[in-house]
C-alpha positions as a Markdown table, in Angstrom:
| # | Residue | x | y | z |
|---|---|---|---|---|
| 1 | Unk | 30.3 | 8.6 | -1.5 |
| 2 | Unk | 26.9 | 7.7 | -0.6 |
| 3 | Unk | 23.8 | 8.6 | -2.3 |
| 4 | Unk | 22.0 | 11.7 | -0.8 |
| 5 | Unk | 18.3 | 10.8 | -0.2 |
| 6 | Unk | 15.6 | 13.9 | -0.2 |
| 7 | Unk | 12.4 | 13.5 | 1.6 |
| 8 | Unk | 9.7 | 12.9 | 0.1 |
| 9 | Unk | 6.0 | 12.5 | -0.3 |
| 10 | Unk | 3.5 | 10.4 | -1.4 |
| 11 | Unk | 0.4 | 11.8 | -3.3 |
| 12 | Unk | -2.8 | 9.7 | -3.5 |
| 13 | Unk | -3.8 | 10.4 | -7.7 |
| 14 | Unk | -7.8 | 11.4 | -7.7 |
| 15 | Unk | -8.1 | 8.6 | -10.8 |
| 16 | Unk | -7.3 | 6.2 | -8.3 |
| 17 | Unk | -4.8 | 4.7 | -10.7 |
| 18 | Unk | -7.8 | 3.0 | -11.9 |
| 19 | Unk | -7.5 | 4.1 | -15.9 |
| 20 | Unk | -4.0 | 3.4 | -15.9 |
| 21 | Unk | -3.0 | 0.0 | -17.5 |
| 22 | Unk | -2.6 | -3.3 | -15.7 |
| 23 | Unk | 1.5 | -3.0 | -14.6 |
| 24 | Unk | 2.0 | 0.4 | -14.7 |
| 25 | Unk | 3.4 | 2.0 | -11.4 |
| 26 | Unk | 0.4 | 4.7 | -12.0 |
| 27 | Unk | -2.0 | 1.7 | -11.4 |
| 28 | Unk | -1.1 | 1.8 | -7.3 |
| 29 | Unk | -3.1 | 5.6 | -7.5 |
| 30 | Unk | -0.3 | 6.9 | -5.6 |
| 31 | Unk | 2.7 | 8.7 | -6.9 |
| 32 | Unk | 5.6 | 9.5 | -4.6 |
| 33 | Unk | 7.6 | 12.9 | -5.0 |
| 34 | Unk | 9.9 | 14.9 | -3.8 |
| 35 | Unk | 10.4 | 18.1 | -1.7 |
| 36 | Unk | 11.4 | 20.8 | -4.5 |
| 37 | Unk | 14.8 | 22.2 | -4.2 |
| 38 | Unk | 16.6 | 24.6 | -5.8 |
| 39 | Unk | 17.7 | 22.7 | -8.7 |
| 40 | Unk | 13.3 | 22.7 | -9.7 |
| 41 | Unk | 13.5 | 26.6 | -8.7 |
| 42 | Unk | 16.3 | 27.0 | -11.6 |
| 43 | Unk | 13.6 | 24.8 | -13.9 |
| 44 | Unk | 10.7 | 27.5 | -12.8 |
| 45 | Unk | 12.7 | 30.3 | -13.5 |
| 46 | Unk | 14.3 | 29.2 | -16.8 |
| 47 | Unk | 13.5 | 31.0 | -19.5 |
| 48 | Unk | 14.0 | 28.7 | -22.2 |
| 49 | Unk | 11.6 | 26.2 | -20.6 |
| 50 | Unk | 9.2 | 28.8 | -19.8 |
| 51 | Unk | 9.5 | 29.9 | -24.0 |
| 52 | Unk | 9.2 | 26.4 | -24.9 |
| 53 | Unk | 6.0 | 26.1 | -22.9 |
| 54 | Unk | 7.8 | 22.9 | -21.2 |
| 55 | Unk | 8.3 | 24.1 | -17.5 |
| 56 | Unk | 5.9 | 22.3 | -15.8 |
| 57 | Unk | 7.0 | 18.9 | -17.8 |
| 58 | Unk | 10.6 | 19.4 | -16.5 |
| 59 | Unk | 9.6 | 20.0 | -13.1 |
| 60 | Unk | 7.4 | 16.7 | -12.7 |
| 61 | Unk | 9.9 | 15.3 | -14.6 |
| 62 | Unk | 12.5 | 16.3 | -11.5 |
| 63 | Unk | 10.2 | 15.9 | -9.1 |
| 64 | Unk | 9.0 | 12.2 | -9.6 |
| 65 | Unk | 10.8 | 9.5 | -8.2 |
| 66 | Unk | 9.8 | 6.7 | -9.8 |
| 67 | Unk | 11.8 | 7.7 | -13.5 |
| 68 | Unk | 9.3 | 5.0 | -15.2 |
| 69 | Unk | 6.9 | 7.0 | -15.0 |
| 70 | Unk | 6.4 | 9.4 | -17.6 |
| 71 | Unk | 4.7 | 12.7 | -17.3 |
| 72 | Unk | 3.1 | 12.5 | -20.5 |
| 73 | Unk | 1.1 | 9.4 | -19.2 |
| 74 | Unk | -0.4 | 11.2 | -16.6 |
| 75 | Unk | -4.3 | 11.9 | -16.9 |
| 76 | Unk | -4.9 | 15.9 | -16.5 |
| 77 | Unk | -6.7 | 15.4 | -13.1 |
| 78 | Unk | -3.9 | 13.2 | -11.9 |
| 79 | Unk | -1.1 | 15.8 | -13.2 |
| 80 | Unk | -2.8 | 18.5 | -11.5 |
| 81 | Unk | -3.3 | 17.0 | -8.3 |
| 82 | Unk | 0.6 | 16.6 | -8.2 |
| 83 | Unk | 1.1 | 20.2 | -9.3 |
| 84 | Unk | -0.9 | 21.4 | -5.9 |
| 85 | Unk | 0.8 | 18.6 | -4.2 |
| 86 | Unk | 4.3 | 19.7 | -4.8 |
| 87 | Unk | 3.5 | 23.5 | -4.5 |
| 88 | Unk | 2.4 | 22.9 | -1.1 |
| 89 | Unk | 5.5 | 21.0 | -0.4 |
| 90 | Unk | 7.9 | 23.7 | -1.7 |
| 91 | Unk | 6.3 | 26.9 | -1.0 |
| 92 | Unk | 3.3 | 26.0 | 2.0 |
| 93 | Unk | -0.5 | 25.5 | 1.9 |
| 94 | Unk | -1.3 | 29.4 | 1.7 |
| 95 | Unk | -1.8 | 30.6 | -1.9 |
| 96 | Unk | -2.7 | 34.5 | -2.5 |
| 97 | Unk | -5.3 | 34.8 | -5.8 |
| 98 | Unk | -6.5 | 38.1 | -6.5 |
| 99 | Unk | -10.4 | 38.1 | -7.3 |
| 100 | Unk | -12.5 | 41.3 | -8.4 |
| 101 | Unk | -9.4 | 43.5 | -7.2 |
| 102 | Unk | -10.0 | 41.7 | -3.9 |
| 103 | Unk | -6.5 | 39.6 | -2.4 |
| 104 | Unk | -7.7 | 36.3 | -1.4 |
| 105 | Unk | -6.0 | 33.8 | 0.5 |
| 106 | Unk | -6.5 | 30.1 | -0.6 |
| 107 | Unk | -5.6 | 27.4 | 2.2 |
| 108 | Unk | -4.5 | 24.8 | -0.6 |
| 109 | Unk | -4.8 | 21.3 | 1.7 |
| 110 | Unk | -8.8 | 22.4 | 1.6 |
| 111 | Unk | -9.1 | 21.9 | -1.9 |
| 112 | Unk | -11.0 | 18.2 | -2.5 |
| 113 | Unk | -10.7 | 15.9 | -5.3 |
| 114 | Unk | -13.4 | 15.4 | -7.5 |
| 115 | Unk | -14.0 | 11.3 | -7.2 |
| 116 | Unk | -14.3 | 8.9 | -10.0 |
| 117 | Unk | -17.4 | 7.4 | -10.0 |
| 118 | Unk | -15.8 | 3.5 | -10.0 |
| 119 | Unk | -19.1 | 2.2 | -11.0 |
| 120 | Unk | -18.8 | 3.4 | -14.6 |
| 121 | Unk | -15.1 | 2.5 | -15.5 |
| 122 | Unk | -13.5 | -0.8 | -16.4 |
| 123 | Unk | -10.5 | -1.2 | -14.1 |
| 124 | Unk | -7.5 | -0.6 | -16.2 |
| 125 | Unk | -9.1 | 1.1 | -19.1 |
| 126 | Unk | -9.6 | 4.8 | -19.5 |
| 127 | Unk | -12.4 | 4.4 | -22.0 |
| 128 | Unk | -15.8 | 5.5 | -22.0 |
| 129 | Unk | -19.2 | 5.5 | -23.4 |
| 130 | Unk | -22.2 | 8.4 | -24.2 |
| 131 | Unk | -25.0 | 8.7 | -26.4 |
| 132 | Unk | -25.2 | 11.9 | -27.5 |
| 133 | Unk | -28.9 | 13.6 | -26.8 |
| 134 | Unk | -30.1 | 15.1 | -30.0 |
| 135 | Unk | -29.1 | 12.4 | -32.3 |
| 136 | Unk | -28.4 | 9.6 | -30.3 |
| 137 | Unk | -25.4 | 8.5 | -32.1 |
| 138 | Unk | -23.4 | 6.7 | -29.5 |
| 139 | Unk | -19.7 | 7.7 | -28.6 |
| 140 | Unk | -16.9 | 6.0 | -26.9 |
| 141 | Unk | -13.9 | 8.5 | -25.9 |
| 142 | Unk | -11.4 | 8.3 | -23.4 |
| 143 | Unk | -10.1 | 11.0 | -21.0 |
| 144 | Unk | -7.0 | 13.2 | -22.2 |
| 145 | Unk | -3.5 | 12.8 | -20.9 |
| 146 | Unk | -1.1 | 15.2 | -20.6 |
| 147 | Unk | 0.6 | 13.9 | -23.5 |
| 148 | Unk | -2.4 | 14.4 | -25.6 |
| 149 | Unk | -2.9 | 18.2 | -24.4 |
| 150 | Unk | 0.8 | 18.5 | -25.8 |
| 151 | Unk | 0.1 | 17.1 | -29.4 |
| 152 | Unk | -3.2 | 18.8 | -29.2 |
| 153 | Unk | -1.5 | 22.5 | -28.5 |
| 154 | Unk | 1.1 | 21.9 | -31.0 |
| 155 | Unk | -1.8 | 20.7 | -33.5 |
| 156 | Unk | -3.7 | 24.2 | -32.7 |
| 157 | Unk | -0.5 | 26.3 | -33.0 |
| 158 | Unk | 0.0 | 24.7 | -36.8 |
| 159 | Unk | -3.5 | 25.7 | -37.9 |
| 160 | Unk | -2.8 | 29.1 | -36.0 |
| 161 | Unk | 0.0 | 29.8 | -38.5 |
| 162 | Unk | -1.6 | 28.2 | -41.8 |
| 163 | Unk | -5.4 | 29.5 | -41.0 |
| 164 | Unk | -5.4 | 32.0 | -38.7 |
| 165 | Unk | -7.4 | 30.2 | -36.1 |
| 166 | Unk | -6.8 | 27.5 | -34.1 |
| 167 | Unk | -9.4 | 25.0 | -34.2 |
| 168 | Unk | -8.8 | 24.0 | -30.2 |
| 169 | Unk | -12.1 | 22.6 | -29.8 |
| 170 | Unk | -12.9 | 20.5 | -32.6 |
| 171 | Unk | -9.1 | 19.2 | -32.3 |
| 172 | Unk | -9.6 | 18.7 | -28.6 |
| 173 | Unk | -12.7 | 16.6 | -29.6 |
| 174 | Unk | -10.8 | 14.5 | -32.4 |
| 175 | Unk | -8.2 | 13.2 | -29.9 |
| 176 | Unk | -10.8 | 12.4 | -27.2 |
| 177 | Unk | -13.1 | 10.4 | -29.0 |
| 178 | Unk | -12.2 | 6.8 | -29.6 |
| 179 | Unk | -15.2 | 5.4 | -32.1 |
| 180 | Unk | -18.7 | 6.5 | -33.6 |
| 181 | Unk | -20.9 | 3.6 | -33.4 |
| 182 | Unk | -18.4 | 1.2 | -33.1 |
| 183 | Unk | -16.6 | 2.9 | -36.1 |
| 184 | Unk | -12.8 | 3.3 | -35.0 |
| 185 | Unk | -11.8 | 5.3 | -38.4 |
| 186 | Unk | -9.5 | 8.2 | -37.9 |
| 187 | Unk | -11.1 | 9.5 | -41.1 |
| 188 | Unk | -14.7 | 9.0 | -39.8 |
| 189 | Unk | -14.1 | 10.6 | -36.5 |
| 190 | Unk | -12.7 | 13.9 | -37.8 |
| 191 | Unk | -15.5 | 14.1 | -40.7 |
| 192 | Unk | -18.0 | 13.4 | -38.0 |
| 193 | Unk | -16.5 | 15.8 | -35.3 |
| 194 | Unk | -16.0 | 18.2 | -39.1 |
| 195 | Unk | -19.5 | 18.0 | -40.0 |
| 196 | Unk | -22.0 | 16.2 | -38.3 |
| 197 | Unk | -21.0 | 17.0 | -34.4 |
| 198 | Unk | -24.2 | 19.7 | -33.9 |
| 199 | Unk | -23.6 | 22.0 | -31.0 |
| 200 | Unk | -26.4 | 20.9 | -28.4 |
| 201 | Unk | -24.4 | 17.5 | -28.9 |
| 202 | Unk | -20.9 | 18.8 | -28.3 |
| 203 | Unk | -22.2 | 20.8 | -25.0 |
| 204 | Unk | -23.6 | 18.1 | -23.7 |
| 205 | Unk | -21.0 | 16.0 | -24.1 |
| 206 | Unk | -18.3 | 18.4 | -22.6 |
| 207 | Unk | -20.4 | 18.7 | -20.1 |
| 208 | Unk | -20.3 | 15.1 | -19.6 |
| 209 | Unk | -16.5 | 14.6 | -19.7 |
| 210 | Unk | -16.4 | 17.6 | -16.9 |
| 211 | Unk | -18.6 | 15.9 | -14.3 |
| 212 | Unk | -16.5 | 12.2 | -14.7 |
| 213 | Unk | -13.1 | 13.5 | -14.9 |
| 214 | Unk | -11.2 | 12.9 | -11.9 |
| 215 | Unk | -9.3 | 16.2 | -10.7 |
């Protein structure tokens, strides 16, 4: 019996591939996907999935053709442009938000990608560098996969139950920065994101990550 062959599609990534390593089908900046049926409909709807907090994972999961390529790899920017991609494909550009009790409609093939600026990268590296305003230590982070949002939320749900409070940001910042002036320590970067990160420091770094991050 022959093989049954859905159309599909093929999405250009907003990270151009470029912060993928050297070999990896995610390098191309194009990912090829295809038309939701309603085997992904029965992964939307699941419940379990949608308890677990894996739904979307599944779905990409399904929805990817190349199966060597694994969701968690995928930079957030990358993962979300894939999302929209997919919606469209299944459901149609419109996409009703409600705003201030107001229905809008959102044409979804006007959204733009925010662009990588190439001249600040390393082709094949997703690692950058900042020095940080107030105290000029210098930092060198990277830009979070969706694998790392994973770990990170089930990080923050642990101190949920032991402490009573989360800790999403300094956690966020623990798993997103790769040295301290040149120091690589594990150790060192939590006691340094712990105790010596001041806050005009962390905003502007944020603030940093937001305007380079490819989405």
């Amino acid at each position: 019996m022959a093989e049954v062959k859905f159309p599909t599609e093929v999405v250009d990534l907003p990270s151009k591939g470029l912060l993928y390593p050297e070999g990896s089908p995610l390098s191309t900046g194009k990912i090829e996907i295809k038309y939701m049926t309603a085997k992904e409909e029965d992964i939307l709807t699941s419940p379990n999935l949608i308890k677990q907090g894996v739904v979307v994972e599944k779905l990409l999961e399904s929805l990817i053709v190349d199966k060597s390529i694994k969701v968690d790899d995928l930079l957030i920017g990358d993962k979300n442009s894939i999302l929209i991609a997919s919606r469209i494909l299944a459901y149609g550009k419109e996409y009703e938000v409600e705003v201030d009790g107001r229905k809008i409609e959102v044409d979804l093939t006007t959204l733009k990608d925010i662009p990588l600026d190439e001249s600040i990268i390393t082709k094949g590296a997703n690692e950058f560098e900042f020095e940080l305003p107030a105290t000029k230590r210098k930092l060198t982070f990277k830009l979070l996969t969706s694998g790392d949002e994973k770990t990170i939320d089930e990080e923050v749900k642990g101190y949920e139950k032991i402490h009573g409070i989360g800790y999403e940001l300094t956690t966020r910042l623990k798993h997103q920065i790769i040295s301290i002036d040149g120091d690589t320590k594990r150790a060192s970067i939590n006691h340094f994101v712990d105790n010596e990160f001041l806050s005009r420091d962390s905003i502007a770094f944020r603030a940093h990550v937001s305007s380079i991050m490819p989405d």
